[in-house]
VEXNULUM-247872 format. One line per 4 residues: their letters; for each residue z, y, x of N, C-alpha, C. Coordinates in Angstrom, 1 decimal, m for minus. Each point is the difference from the previous one (the first is absolute). Example, Ala and Ser with C-alpha at 12.3 -4.5 7.8 and 13.67 -1.06 7.14 Angstrom:
2
as	7.8 m5.7 13.2 0.0 1.2 m0.9 0.0 1.2 0.9; m0.7 1.1 m0.4 0.0 1.1 0.9 0.8 1.1 m0.8
***
This chain:
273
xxxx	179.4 117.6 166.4 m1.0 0.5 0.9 m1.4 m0.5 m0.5; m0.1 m1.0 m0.4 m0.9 m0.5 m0.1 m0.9 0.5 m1.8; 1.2 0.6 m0.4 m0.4 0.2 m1.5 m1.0 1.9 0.6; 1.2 0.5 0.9 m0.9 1.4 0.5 m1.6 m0.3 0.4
xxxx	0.4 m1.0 0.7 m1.5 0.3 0.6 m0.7 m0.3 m0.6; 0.2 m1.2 m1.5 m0.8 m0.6 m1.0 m0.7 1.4 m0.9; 1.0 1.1 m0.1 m0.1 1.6 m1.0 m0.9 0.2 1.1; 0.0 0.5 1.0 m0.7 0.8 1.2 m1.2 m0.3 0.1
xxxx	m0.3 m1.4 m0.2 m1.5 m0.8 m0.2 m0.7 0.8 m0.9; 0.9 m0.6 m1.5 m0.3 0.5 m0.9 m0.6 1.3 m0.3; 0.7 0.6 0.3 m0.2 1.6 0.1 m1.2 0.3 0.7; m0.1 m0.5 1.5 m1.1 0.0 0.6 m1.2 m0.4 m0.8
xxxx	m0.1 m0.8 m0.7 m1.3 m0.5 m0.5 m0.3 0.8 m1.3; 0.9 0.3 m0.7 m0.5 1.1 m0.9 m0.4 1.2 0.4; 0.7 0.4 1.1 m0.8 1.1 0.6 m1.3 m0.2 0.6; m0.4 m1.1 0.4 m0.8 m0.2 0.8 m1.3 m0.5 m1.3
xxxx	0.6 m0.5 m1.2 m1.2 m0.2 m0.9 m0.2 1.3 m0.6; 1.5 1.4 m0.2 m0.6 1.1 m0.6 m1.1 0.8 0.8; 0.0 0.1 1.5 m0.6 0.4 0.5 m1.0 m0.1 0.0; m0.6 m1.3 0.2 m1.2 m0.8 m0.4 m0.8 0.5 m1.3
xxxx	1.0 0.1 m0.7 m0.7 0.2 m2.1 m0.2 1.5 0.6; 0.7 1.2 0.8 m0.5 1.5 m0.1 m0.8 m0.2 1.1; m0.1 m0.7 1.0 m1.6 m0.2 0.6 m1.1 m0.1 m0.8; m0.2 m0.6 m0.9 m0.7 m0.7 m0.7 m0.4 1.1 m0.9
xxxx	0.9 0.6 m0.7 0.2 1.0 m0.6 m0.8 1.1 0.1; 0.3 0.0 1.3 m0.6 1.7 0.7 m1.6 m0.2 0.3; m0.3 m1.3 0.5 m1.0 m0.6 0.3 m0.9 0.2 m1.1; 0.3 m0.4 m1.2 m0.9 m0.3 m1.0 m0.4 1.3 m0.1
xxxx	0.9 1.0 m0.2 0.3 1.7 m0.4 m1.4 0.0 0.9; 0.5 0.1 1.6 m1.4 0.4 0.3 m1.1 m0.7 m0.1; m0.5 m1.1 m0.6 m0.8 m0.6 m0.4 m0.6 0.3 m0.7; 0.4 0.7 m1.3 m0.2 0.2 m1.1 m0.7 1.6 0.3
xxxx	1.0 0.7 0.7 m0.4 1.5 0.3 m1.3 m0.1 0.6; m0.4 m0.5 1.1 m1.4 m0.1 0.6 m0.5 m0.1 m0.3; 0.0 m1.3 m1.3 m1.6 m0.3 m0.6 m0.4 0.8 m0.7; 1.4 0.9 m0.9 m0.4 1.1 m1.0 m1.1 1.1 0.3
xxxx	1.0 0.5 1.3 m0.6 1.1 0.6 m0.5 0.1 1.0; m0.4 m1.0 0.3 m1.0 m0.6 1.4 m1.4 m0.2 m0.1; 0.9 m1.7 m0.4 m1.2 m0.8 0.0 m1.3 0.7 m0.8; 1.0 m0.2 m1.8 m0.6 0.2 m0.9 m1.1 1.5 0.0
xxxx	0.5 0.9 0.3 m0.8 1.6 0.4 m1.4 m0.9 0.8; 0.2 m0.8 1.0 m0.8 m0.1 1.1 m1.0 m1.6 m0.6; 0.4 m0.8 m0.9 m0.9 m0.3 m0.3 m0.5 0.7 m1.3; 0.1 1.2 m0.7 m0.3 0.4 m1.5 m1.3 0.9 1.1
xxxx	0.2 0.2 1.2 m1.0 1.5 0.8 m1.5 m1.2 0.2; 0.6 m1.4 0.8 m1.6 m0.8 m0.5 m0.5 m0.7 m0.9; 1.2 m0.2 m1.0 m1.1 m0.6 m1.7 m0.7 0.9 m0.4; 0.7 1.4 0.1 m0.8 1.3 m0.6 m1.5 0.5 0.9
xxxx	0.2 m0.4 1.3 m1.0 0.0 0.8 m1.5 m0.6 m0.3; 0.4 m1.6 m0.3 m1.0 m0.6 0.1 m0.4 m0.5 m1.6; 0.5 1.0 m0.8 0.0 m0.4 m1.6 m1.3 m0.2 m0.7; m0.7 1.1 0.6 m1.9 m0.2 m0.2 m0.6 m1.0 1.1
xxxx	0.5 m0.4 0.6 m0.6 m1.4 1.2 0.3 0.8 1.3; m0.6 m1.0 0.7 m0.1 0.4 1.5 m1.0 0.7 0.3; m1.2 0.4 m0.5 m0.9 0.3 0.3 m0.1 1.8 m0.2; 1.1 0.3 m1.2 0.1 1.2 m0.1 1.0 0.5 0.8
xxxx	0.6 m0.8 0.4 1.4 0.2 1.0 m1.0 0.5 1.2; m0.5 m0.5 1.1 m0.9 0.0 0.9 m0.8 1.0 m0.3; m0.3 0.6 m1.3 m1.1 1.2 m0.2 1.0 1.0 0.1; 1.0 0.2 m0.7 0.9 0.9 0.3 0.3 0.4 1.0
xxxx	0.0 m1.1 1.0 0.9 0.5 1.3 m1.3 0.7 1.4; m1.5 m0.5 m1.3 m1.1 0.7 1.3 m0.4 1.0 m0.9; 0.4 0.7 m0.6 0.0 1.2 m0.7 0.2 1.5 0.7; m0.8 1.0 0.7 m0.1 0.7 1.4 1.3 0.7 0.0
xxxx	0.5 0.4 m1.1 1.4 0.9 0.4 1.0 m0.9 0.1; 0.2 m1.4 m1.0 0.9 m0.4 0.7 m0.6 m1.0 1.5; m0.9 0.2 0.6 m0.1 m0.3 1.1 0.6 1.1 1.3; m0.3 0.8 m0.6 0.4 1.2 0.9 1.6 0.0 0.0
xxxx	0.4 m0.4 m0.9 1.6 0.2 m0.2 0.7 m1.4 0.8; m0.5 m0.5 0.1 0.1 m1.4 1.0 0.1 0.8 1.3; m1.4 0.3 0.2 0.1 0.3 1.6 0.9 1.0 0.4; 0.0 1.4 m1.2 1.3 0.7 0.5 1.1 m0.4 0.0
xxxx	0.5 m0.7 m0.6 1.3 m1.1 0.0 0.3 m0.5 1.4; m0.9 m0.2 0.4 m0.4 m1.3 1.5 0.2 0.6 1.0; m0.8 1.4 m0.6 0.1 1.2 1.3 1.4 0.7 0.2; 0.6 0.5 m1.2 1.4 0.1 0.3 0.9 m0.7 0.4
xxxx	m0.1 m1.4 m0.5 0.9 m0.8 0.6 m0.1 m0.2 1.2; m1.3 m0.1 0.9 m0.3 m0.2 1.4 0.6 1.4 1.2; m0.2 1.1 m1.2 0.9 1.3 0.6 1.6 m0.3 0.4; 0.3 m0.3 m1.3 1.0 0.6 m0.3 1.3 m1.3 0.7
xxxx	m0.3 m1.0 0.4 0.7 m0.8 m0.3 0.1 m0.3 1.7; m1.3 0.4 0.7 0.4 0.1 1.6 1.1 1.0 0.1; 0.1 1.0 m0.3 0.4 1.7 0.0 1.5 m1.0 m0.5; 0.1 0.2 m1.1 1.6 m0.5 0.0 0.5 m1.3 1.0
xxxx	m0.4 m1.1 0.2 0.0 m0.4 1.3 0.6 0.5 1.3; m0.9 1.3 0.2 0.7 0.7 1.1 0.8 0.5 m0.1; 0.5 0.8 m1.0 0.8 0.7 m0.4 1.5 m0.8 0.0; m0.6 m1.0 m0.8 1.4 m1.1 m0.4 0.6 m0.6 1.1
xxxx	m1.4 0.1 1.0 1.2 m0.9 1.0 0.4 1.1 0.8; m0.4 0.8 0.2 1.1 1.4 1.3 1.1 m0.2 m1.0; m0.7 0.5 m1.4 1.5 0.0 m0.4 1.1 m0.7 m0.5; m0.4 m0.8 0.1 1.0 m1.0 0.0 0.4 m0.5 1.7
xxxx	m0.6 0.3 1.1 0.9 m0.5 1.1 0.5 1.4 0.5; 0.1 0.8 m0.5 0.1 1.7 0.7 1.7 m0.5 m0.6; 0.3 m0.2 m2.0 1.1 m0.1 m0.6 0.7 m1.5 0.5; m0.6 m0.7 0.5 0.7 m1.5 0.5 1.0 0.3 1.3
xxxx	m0.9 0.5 1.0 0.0 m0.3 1.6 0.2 1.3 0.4; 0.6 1.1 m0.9 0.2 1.6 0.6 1.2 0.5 m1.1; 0.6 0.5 1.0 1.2 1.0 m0.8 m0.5 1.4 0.2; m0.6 1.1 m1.0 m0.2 1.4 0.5 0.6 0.9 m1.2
xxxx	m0.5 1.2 0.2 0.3 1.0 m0.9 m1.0 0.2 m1.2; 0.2 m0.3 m1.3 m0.3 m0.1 m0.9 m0.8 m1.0 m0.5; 0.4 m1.2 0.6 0.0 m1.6 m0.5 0.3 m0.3 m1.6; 0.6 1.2 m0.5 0.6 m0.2 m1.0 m0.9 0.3 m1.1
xxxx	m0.6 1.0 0.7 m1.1 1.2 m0.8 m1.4 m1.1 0.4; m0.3 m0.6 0.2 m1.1 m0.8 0.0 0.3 m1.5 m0.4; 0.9 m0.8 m0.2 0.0 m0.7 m1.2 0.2 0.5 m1.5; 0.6 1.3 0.0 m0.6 0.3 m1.4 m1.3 0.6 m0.4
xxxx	m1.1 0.3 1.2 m0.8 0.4 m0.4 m0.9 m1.1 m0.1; 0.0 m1.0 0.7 m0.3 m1.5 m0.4 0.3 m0.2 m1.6; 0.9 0.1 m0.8 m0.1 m0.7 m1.0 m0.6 1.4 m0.9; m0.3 1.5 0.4 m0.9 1.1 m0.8 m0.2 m1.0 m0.9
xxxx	m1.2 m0.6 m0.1 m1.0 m0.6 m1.0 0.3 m0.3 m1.4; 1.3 m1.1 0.7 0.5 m0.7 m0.6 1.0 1.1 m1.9; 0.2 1.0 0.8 0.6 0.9 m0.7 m0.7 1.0 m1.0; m1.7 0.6 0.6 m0.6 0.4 m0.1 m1.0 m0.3 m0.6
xxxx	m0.4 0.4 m1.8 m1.0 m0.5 m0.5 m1.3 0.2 0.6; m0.6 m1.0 m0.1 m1.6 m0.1 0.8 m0.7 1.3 m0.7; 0.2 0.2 m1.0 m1.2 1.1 m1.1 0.2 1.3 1.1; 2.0 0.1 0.0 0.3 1.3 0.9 m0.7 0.2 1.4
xxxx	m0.2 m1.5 0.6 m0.1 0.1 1.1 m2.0 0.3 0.5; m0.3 m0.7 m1.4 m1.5 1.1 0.0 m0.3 1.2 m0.2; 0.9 0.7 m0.9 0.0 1.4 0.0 0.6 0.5 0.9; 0.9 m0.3 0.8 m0.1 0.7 1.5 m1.1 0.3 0.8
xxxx	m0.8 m1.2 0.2 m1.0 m0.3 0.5 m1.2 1.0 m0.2; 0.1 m0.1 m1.0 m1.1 1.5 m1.3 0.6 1.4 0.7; 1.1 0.2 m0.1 0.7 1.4 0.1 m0.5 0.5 1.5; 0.1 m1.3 0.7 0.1 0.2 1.8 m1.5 m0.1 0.2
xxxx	m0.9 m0.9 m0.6 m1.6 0.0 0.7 m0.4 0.2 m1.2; 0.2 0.6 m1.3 m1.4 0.4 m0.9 m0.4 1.3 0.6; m1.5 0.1 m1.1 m0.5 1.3 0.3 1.1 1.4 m0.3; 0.5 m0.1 m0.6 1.4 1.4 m0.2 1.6 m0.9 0.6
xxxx	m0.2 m0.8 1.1 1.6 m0.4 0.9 m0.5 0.9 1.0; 1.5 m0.5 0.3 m0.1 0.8 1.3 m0.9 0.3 1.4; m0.1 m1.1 0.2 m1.5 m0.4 0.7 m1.5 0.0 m0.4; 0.1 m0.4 m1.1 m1.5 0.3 m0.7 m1.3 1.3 0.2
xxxx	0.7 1.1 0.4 m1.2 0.8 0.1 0.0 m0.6 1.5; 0.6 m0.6 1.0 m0.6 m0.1 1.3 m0.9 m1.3 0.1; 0.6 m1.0 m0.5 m0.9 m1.4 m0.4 m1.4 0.6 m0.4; m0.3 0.9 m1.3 m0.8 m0.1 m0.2 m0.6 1.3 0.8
xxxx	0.2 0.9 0.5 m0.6 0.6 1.5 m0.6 m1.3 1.0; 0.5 m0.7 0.4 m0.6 m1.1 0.7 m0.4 m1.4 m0.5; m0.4 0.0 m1.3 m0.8 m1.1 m0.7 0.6 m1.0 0.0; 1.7 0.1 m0.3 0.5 m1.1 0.2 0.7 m0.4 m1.0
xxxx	m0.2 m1.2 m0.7 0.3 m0.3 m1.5 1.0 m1.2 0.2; 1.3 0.4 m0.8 1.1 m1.0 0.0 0.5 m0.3 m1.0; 0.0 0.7 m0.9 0.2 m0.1 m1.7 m1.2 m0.2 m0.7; m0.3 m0.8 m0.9 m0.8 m1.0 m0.8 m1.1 m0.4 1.0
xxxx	0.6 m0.8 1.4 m0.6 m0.7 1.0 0.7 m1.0 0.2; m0.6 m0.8 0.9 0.3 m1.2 0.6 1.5 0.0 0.7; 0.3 1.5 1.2 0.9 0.2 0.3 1.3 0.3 m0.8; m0.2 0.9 m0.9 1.2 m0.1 m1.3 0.5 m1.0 m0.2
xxxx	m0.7 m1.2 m0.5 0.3 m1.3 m0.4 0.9 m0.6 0.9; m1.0 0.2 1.0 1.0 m0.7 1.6 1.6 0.2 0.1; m0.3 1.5 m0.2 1.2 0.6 0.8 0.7 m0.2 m1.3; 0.3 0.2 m1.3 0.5 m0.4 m1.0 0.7 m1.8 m0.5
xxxx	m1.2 m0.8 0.8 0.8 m0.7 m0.5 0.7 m0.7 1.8; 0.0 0.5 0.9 0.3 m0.1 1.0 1.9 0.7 0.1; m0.2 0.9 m0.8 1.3 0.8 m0.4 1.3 m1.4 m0.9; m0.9 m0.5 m0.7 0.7 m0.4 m1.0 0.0 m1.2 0.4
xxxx	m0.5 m0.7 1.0 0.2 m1.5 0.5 0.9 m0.2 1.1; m0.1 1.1 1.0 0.7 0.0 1.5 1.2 m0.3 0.0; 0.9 m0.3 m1.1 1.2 m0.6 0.6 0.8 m1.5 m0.2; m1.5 m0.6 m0.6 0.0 m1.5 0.0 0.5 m0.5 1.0
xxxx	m1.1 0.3 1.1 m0.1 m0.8 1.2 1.2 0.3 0.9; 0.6 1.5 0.0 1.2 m0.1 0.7 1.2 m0.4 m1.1; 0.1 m0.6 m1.1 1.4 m0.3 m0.1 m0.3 m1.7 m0.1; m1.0 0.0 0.5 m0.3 m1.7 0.4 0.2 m0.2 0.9
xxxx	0.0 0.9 1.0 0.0 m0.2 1.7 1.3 0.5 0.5; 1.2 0.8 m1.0 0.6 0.6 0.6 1.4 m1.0 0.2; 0.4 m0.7 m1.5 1.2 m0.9 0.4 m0.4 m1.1 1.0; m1.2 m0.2 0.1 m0.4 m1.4 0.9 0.2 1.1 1.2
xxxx	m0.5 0.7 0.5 0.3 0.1 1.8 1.6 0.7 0.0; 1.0 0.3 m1.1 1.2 0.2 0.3 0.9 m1.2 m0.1; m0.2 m1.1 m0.6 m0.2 m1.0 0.6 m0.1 m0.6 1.4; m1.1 0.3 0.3 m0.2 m0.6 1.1 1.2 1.0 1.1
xxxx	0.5 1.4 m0.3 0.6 0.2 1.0 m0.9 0.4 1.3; 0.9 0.9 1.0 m0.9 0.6 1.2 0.3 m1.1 1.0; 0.4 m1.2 0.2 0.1 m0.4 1.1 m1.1 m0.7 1.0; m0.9 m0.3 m1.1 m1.6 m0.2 1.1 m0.5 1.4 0.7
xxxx	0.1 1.0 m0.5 m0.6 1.2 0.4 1.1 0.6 1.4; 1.5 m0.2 m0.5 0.7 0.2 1.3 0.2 m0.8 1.2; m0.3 m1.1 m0.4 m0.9 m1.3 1.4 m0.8 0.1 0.3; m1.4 0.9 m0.9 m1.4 0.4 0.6 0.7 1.1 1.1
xxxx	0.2 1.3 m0.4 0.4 0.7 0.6 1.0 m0.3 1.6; 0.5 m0.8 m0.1 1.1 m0.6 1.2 m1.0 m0.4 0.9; m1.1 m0.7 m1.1 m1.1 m0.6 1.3 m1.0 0.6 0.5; 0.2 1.6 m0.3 m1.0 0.8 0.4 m1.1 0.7 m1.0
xxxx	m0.4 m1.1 m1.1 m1.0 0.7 m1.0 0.4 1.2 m0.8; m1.2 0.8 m0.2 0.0 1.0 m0.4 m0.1 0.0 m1.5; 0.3 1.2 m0.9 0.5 0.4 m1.1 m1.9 m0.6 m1.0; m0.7 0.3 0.8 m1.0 m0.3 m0.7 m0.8 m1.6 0.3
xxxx	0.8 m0.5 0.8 m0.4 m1.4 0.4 0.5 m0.8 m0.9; 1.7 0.3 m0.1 0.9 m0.9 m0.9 m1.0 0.0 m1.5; m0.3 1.1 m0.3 m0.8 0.4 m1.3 m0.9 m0.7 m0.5; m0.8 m0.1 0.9 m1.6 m0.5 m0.3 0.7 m1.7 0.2
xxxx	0.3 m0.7 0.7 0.7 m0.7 m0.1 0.9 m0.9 m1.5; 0.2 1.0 m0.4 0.9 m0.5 m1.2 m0.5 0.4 m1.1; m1.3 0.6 0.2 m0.6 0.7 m1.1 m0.5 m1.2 m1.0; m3.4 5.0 m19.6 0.0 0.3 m1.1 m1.5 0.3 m0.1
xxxx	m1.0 0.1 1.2 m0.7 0.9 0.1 m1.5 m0.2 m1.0; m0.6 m1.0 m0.4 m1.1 m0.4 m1.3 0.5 0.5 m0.9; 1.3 m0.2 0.0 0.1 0.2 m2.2 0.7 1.4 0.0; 0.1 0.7 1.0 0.9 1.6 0.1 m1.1 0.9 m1.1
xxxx	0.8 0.5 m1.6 m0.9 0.4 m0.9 0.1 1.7 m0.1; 1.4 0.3 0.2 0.6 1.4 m0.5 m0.3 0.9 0.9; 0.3 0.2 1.3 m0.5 0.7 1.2 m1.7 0.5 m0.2; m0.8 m1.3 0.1 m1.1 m0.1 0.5 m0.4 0.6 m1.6
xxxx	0.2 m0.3 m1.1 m0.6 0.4 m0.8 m0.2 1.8 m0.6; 1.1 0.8 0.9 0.2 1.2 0.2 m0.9 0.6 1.0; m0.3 m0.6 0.9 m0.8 0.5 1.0 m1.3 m0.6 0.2; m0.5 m1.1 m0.9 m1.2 m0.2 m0.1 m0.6 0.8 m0.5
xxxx	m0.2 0.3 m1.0 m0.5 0.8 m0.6 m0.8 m0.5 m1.0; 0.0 m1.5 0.2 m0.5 m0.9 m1.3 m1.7 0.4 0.0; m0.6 0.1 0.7 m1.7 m0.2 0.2 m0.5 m1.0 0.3; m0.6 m0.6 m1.1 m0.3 m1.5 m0.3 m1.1 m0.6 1.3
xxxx	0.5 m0.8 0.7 m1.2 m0.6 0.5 0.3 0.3 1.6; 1.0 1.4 0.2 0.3 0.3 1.3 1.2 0.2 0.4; 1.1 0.2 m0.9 1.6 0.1 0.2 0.9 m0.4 m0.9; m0.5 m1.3 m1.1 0.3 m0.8 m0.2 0.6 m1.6 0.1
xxxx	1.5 0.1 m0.1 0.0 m1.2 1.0 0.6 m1.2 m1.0; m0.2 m1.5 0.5 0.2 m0.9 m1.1 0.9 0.7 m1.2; 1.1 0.0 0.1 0.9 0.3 m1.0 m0.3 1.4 m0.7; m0.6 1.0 0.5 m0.7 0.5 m1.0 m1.1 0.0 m0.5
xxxx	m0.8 m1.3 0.8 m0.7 m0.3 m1.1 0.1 m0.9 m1.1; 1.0 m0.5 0.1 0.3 m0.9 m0.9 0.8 1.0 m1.3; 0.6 1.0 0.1 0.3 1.3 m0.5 m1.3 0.3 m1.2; m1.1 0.2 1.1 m1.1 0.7 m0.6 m0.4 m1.0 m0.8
xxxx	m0.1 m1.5 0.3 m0.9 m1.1 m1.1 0.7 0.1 m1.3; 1.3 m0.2 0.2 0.8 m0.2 m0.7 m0.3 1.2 m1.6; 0.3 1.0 0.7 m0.4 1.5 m1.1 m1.2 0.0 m0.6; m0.7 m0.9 1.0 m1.6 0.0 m0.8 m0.6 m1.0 m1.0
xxxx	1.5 m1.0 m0.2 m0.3 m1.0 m0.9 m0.6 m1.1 0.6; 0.0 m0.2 1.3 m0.9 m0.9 0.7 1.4 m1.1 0.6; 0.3 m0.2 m1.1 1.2 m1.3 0.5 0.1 m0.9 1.5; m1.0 m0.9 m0.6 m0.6 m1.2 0.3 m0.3 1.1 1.9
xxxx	m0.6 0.7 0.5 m0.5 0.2 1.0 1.3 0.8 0.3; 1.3 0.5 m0.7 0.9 0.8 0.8 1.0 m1.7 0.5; 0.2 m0.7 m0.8 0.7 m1.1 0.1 m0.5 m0.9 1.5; m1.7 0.3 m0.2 m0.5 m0.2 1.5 0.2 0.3 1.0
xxxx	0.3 1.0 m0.2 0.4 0.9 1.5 1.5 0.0 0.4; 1.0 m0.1 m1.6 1.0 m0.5 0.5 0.6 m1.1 0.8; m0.5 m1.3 m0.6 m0.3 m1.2 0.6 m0.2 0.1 1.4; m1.0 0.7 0.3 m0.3 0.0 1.0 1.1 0.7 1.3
xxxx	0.8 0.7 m0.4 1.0 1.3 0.5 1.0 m1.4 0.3; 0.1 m0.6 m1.3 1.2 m1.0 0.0 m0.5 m1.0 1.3; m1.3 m0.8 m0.1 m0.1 m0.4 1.4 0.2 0.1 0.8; m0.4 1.3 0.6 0.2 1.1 1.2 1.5 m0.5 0.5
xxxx	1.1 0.1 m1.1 1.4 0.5 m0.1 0.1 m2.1 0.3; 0.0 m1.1 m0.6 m0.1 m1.4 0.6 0.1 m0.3 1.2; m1.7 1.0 0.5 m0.2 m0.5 1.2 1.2 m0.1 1.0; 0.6 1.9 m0.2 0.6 0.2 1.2 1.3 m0.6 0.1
xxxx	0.5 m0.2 m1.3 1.3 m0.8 m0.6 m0.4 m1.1 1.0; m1.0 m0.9 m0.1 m0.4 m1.1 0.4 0.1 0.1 2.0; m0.7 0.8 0.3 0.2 0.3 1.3 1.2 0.6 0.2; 0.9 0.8 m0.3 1.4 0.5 0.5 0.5 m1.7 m0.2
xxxx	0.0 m0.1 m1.0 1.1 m1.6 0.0 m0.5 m1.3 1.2; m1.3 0.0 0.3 m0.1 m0.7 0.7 0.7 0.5 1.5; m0.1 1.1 0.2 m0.3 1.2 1.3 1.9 m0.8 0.3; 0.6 0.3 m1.3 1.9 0.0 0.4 0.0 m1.9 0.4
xxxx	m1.1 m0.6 m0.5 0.6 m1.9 m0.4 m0.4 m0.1 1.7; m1.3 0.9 0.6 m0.2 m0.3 1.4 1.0 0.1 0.7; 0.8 1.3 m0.3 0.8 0.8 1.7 1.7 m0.1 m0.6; m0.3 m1.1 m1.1 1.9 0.1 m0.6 0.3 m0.8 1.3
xxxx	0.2 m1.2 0.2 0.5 m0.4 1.7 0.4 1.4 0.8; m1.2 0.9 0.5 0.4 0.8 0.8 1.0 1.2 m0.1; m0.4 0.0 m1.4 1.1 1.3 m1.0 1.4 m0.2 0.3; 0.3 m1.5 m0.8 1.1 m0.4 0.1 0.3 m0.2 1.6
xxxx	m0.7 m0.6 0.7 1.2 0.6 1.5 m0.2 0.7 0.6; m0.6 1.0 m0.4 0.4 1.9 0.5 1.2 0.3 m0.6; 0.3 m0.6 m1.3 0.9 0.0 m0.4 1.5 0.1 0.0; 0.0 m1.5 0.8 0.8 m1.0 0.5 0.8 0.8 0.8
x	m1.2 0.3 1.4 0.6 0.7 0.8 0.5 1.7 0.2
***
């Protein structure tokens, strides 16, 4: 008996050290992977940035078109990112907290995007609101400009972001399960009380680049102008505006991670229960 359990130890501990060595293993793997294709991309975008100094970096970035491509950046993102918001969360509590007819047919049109190259999904866009789509002789009957405008942009990269936010929101409230909502209800609250209650888009290049129409200074947005520097031999000032795109992309890394380190306590026991 005493010899089995002596093998059983045994055995245990080599398993328990091979484990350890393919932890280690895998670890390094991804270690290795990240810096390659991470890190390294992301610091090669600021040595290249700041290679003529700081001072040309900072001229670069007050340079009027790509100023303008800042602000339209800022401006779509400020569109686009409430819009999916709303969108993501109906839809994600309509597919959580409802059984209906064709539930099925709207999580697959949630992942459209996903399937759908952006270039195609600007040339819809073109087909449906240019001057020869379908709509276009009435738009432009009533002075109303949606292709190589501000609105194109919107609605293009609004197309191509919207199903972030619901497959972010959608396993967390099925999760959570209906049973707060059928205790609201037992206690009288209404469908829209329970609600209120419980209540990609900078760097999007392919879409937007289709329906911009690429007019320097007014429907150019960071990444294509970083596109445009780039072609013009202007390194040093596209690398700036990349950098800059990459910030953008930090920040919000920086705020989502902190956003989950606040409400993980609360997450996890919505969870729980």
């Amino acid at each position: 008996m005493a010899d089995v359990s002596l093998n059983l130890s045994a055995a245990s501990t080599g398993a328990t050290t091979e484990s350890r060595a393919t932890r280690g293993l895998l670890i390094g793997v991804a270690v290795v992977f990240l810096a390659l294709f991470l890190l390294l991309p992301l610091v090669t975008v600021f040595v290249e940035a700041l290679r003529s100094g700081v001072g040309a970096y900072f001229s670069a970035l007050g340079e009027s078109d790509t100023v303008s491509s800042i602000r339209l950046t800022l401006i779509v993102a400020a569109i686009s990112v409430p819009a999916n918001l709303v969108f993501g969360l109906a839809a994600s509590w309509a597919i959580a907290k409802f059984e209906f007819v064709g539930k099925s047919v709207l999580i697959t049109l949630i992942d459209l995007p996903f399937s759908v190259s952006p270039v195609t999904s600007g040339l819809i866009y073109v087909l449906i609101f240019g001057a020869q789509g379908y709509l276009g002789p009435w738009l432009q009957a009533h002075h109303i400009q949606i292709i190589f405008a501000l609105p194109g942009i919107a609605l293009a990269t609004v197309f191509v972001t919207f199903p972030f936010v619901a497959r972010e929101l959608i396993p967390i409230m099925q999760e959570q399960g209906t049973l707060e909502e059928e205790a609201a209800v037992s206690l009288g609250a209404g469908g829209w009380s329970t609600f209120l209650r419980n209540a990609r888009a900078m760097g999007e290049f392919g879409a937007v680049s289709v329906v911009s129409g690429h007019i320097r200074g007014l429907t150019d947005t960071m990444p294509l102008q970083v596109e445009i520097l780039y072609n013009d031999y202007a390194y040093a000032a596209a690398f700036a505006v990349a950098s800059l795109l990459a910030l953008l992309a930090l920040v919000t890394l920086a705020v989502k991670t902190l956003l989950e380190w606040r409400f993980a306590g609360e997450i996890a026991s919505q969870r729980r229960h």
